[in-house]
Residue frames as a rotation matrix with the C-alpha (Angstrom) as fourth column:
UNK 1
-0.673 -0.046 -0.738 -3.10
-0.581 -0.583 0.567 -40.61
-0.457 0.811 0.366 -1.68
UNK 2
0.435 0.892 -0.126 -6.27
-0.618 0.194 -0.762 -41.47
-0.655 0.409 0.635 -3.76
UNK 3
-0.392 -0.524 0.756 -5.07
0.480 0.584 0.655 -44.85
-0.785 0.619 0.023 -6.08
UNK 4
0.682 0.421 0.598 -6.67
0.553 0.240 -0.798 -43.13
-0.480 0.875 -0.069 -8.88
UNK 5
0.683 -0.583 -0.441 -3.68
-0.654 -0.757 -0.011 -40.65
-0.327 0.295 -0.898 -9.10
UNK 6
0.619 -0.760 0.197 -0.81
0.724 0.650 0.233 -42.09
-0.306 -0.001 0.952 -10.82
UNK 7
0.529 -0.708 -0.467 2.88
-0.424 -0.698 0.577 -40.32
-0.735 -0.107 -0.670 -10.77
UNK 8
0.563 -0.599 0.569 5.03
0.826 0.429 -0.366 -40.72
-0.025 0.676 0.736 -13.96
UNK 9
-0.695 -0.680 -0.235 7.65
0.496 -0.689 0.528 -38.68
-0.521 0.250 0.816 -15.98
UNK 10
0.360 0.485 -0.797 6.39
-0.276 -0.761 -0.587 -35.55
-0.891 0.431 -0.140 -17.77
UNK 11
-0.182 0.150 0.972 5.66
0.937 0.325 0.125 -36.45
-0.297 0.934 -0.199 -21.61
UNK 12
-0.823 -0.547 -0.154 6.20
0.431 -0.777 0.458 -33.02
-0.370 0.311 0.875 -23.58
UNK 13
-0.745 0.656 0.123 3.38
-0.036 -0.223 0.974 -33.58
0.666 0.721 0.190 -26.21
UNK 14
-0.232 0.812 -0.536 0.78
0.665 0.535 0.521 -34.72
0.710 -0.236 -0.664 -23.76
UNK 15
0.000 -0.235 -0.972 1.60
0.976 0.212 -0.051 -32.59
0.218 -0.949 0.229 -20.96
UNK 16
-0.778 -0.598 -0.194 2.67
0.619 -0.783 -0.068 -29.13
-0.111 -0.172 0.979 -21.45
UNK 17
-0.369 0.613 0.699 -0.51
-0.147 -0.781 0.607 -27.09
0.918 0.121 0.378 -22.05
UNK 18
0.451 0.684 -0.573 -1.58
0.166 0.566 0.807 -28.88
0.877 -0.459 0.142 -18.69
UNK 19
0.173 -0.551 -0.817 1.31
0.977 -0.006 0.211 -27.75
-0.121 -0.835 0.537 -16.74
UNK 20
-0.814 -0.325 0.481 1.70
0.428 -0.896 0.120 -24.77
0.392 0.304 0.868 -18.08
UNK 21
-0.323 0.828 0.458 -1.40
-0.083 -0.506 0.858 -23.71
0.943 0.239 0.232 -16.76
UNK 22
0.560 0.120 -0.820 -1.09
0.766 0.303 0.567 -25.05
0.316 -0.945 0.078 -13.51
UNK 23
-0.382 -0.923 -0.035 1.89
0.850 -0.336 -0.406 -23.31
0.363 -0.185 0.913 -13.19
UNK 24
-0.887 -0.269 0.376 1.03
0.231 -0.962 -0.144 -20.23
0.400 -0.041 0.915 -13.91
UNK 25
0.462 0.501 0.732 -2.33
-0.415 -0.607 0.678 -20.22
0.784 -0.616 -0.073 -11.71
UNK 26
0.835 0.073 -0.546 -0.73
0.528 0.180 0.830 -21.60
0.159 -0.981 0.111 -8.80
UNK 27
-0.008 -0.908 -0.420 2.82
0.928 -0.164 0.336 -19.31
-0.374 -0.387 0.843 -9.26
UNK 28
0.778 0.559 -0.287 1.61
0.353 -0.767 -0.536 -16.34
-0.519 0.316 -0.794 -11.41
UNK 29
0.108 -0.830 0.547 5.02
0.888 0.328 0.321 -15.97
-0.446 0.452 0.773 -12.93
UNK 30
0.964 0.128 -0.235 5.52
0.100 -0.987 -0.127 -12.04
-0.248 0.099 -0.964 -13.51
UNK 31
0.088 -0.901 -0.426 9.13
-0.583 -0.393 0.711 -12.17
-0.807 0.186 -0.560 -14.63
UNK 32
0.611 0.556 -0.563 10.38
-0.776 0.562 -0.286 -13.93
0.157 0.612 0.775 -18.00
UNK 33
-0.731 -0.675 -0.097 13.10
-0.561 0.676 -0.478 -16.27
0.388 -0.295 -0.873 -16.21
UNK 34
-0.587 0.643 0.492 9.99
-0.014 0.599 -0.801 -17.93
-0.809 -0.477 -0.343 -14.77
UNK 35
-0.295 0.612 -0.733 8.46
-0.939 -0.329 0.104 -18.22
-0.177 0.719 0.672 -17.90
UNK 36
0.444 0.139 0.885 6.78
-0.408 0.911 0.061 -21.73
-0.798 -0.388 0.461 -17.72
UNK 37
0.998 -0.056 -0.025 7.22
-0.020 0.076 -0.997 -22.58
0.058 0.996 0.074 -21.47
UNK 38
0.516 -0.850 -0.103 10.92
-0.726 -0.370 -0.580 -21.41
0.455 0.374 -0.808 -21.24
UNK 39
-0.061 -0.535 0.843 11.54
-0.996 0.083 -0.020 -23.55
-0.060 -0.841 -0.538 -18.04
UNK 40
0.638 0.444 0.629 9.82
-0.436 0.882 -0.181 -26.80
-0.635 -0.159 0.756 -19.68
UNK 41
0.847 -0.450 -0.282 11.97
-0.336 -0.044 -0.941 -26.26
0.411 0.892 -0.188 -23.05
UNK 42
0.301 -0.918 0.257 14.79
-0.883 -0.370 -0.290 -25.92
0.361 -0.139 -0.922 -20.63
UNK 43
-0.082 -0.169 0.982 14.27
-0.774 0.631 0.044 -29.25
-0.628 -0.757 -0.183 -18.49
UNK 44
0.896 0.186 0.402 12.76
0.150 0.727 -0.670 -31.71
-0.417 0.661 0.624 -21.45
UNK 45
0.799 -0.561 -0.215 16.25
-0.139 0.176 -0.975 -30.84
0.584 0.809 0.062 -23.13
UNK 46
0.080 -0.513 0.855 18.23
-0.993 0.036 0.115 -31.88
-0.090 -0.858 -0.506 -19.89
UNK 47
0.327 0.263 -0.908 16.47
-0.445 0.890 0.097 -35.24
0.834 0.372 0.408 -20.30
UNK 48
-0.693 -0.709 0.130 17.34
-0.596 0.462 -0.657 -36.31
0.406 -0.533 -0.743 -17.02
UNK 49
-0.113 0.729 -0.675 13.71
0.343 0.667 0.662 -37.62
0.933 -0.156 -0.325 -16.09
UNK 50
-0.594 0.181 -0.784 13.27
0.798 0.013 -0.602 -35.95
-0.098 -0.983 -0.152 -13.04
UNK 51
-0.857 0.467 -0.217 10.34
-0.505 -0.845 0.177 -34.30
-0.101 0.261 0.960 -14.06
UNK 52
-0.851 0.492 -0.183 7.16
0.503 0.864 -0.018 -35.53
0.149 -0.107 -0.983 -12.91
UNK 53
-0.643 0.698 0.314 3.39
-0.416 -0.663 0.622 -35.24
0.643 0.270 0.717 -13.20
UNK 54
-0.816 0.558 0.150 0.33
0.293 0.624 -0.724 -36.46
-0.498 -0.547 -0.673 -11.23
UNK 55
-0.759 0.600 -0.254 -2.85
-0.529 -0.341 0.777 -37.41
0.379 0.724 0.576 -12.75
UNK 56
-0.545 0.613 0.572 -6.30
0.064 0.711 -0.701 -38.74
-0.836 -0.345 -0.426 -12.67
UNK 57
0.527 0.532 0.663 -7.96
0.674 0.213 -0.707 -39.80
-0.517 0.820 -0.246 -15.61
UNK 58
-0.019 -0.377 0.926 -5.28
0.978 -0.200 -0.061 -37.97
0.209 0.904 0.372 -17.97
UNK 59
0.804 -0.010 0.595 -5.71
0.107 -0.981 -0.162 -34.57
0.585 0.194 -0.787 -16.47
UNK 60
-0.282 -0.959 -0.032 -2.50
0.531 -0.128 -0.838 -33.04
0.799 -0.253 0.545 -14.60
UNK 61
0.878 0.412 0.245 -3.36
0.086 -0.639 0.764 -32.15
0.471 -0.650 -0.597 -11.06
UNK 62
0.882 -0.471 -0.024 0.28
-0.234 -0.482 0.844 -31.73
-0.409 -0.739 -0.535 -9.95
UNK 63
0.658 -0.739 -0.147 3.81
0.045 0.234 -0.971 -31.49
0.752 0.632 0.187 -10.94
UNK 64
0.617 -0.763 0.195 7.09
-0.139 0.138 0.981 -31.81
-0.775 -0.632 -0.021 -9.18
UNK 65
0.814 -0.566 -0.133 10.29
-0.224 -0.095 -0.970 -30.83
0.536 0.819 -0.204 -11.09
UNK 66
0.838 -0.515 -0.182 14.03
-0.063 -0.423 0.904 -32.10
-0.543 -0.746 -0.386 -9.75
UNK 67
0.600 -0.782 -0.168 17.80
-0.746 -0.472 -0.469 -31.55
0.288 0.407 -0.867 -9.96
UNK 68
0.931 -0.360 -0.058 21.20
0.364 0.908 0.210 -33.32
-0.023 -0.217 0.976 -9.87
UNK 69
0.400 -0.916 0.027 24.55
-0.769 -0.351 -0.535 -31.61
0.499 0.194 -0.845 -10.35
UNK 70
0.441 0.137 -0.887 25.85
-0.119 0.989 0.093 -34.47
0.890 0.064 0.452 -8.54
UNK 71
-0.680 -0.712 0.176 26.50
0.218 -0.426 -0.878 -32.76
0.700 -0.558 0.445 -5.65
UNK 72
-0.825 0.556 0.103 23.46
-0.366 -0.388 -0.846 -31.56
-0.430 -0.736 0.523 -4.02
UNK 73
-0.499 0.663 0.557 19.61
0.848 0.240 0.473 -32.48
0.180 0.709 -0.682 -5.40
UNK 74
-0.999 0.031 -0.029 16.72
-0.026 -0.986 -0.162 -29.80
-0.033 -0.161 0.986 -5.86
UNK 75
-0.456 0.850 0.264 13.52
0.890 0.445 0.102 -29.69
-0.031 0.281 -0.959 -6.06
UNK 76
-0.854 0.089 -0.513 11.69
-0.119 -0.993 0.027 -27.19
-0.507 0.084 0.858 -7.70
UNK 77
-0.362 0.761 -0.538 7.49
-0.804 0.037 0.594 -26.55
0.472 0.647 0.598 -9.52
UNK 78
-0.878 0.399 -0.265 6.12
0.476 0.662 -0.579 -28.45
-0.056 -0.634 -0.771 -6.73
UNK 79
-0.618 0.785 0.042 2.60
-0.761 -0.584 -0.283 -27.40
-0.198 -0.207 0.958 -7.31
UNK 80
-0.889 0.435 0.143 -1.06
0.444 0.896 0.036 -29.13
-0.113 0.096 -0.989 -6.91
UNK 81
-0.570 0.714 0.408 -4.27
-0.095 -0.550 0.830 -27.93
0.816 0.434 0.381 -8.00
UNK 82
-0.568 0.322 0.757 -5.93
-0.823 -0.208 -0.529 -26.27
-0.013 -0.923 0.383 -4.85
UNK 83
0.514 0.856 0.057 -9.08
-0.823 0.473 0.316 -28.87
0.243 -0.209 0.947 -5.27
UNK 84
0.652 0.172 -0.738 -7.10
-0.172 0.982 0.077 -31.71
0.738 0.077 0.670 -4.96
UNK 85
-0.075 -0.680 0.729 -4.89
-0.495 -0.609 -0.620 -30.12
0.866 -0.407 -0.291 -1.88
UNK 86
0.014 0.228 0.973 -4.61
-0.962 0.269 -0.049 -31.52
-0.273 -0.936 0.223 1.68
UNK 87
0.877 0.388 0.284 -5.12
-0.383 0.921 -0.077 -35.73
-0.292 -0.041 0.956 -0.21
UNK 88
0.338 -0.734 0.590 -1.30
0.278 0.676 0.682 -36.68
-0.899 -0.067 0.433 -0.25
UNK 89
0.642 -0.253 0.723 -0.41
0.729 0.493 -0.475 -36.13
-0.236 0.832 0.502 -3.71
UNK 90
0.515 -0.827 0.223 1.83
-0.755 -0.562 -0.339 -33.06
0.406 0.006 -0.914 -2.90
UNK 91
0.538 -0.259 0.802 3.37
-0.655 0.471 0.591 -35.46
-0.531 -0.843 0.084 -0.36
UNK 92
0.471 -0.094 0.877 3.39
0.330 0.941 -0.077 -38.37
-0.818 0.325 0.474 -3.32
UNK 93
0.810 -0.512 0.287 5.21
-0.111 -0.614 -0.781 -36.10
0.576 0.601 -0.554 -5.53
UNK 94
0.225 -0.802 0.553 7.96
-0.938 -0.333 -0.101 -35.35
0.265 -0.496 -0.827 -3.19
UNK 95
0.436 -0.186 0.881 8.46
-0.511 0.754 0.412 -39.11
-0.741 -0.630 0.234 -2.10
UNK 96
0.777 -0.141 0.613 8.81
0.535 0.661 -0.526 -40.18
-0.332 0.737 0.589 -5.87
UNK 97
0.381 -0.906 0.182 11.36
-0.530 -0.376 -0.760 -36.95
0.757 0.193 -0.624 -6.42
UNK 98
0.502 -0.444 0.742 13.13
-0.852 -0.109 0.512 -37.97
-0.146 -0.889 -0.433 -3.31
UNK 99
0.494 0.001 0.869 13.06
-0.112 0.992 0.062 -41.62
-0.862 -0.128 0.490 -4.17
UNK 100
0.903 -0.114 0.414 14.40
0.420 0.029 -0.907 -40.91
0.091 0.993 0.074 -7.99
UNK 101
0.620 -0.722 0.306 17.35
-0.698 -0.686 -0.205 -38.67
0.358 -0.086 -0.930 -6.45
UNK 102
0.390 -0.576 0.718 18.44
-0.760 0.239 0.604 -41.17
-0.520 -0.782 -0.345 -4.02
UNK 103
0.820 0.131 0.558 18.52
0.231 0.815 -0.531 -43.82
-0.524 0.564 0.638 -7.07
UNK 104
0.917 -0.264 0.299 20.95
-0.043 -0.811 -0.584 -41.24
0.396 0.523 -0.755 -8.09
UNK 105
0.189 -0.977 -0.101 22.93
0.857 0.214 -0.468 -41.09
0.479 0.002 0.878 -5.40
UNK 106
-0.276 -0.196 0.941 22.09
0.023 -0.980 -0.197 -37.88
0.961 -0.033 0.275 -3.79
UNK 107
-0.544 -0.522 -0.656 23.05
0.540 0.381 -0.751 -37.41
0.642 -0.763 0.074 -0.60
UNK 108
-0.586 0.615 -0.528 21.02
0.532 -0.200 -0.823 -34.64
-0.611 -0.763 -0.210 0.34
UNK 109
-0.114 0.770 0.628 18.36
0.985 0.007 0.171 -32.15
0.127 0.638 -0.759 -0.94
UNK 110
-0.775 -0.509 -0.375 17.62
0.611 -0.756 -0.236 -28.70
-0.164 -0.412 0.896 -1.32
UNK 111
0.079 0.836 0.543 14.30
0.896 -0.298 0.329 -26.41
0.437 0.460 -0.773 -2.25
UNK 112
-0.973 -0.001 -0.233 13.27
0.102 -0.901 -0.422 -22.96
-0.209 -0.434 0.876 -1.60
UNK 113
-0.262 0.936 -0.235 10.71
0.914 0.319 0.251 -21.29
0.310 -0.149 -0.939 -0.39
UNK 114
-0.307 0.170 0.936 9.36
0.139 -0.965 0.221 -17.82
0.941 0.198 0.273 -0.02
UNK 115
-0.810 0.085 -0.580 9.16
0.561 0.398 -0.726 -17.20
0.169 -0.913 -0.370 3.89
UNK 116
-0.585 0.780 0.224 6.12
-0.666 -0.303 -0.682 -15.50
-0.464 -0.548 0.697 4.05
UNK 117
0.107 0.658 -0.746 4.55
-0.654 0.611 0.445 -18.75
0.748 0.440 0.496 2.55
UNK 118
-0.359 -0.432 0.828 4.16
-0.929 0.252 -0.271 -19.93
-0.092 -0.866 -0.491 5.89
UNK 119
0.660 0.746 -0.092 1.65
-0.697 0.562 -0.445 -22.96
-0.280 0.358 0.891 4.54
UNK 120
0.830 -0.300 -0.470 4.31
-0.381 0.312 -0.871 -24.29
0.408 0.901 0.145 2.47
UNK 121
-0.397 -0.823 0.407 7.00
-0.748 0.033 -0.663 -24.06
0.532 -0.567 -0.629 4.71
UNK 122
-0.100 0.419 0.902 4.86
-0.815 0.486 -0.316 -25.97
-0.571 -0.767 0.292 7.57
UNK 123
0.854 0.376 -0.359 4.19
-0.512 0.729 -0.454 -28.80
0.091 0.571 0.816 4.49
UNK 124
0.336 -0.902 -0.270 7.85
-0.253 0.190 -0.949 -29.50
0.907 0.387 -0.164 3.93
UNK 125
-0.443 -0.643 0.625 8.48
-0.813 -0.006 -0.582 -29.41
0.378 -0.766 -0.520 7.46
UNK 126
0.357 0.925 0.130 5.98
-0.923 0.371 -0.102 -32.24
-0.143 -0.084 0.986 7.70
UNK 127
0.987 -0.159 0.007 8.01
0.134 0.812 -0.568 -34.15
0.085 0.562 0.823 5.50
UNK 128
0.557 -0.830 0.023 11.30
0.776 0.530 0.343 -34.28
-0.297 -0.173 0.939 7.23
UNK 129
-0.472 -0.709 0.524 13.15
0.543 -0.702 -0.460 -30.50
0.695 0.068 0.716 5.89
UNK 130
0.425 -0.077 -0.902 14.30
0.861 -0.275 0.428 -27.99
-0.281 -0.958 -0.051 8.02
UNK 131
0.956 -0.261 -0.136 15.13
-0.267 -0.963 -0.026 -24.04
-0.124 0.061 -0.990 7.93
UNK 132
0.217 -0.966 -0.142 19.10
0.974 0.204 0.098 -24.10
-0.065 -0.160 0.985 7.29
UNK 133
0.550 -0.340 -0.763 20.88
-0.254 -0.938 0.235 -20.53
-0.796 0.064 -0.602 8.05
UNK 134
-0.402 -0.482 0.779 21.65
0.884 0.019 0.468 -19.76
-0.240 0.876 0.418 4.25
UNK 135
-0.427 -0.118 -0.896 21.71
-0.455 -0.829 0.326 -16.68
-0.781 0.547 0.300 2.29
UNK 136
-0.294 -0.437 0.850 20.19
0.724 0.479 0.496 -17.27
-0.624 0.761 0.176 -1.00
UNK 137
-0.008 0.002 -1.000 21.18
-0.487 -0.874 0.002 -15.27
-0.874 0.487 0.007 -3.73
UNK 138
0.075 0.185 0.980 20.57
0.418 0.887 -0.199 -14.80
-0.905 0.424 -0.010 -7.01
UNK 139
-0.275 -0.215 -0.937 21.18
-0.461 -0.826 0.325 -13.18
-0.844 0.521 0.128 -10.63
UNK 140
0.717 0.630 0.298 19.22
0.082 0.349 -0.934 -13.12
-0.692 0.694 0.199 -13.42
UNK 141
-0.364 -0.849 -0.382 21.37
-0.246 -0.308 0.919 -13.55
-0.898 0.429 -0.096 -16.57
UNK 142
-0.227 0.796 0.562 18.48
0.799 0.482 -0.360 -14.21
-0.557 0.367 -0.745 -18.94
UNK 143
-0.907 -0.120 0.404 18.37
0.307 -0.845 0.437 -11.45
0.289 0.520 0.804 -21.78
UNK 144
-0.095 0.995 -0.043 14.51
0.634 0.027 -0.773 -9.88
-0.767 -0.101 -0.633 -21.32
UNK 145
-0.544 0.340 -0.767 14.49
-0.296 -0.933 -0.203 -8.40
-0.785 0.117 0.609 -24.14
């Protein structure tokens, strides 16, 4: 990873127009449970710090969002701006979640992934995860109106 990137926690005021936008060109978000805005509101008032950015020179070229329940970790809003793809700093995301969970105490990890994102899938598998036979469901319970 390039030393000019540095990984911290996500900073609300500084940050959010910068992720938001990342977000939503690298996930397109088409539903409003995935509403970036809704999902930052939701984590910054968790406060648990496992919400992280990468930068260079102040601009946000990648985020990486995770969980605790103290049972399982997650990771979730792994995303890097295509130009700066393929130089480690998806990689250096996921080592600092990984490394912030275990500090925790989490034993293992979880993430999804859309299987016809076959790219993505082949990244992760790079870095030590593996297909598990699971079902995974879900239910919105988000009003939309």
């Amino acid at each position: 990873m390039n030393s000019e990137v540095l990984i911290r926690q996500f900073n609300n005021e500084i940050d959010q127009s910068q992720v938001v936008a990342l977000w939503k060109n690298i996930f397109g978000y088409g539903t409003p449970h995935n509403d970036p805005c809704l999902a930052i509101a939701n984590k910054v008032a968790i406060n648990d710090g496992l919400f992280f950015v990468a930068l260079i020179k102040n601009q946000v070229i990648g985020t990486v969002m995770a969980g605790y329940d103290g049972h399982r970790g997650w990771i979730y809003s792994l995303a890097v701006q295509p130009s700066f793809r393929a130089k480690g700093i998806g990689k250096g995301l996921m080592q600092h979640a990984e490394s912030s969970l275990m500090k925790l105490g989490c034993p293992k990890i979880n993430l999804q992934v859309l299987e016809t994102n076959s790219s993505v899938i082949n990244f992760y598998k790079e870095l030590g995860y593996s297909v598990e036979p699971r079902i995974s469901m879900g239910k919105v319970i988000l009003n939309s109106n």
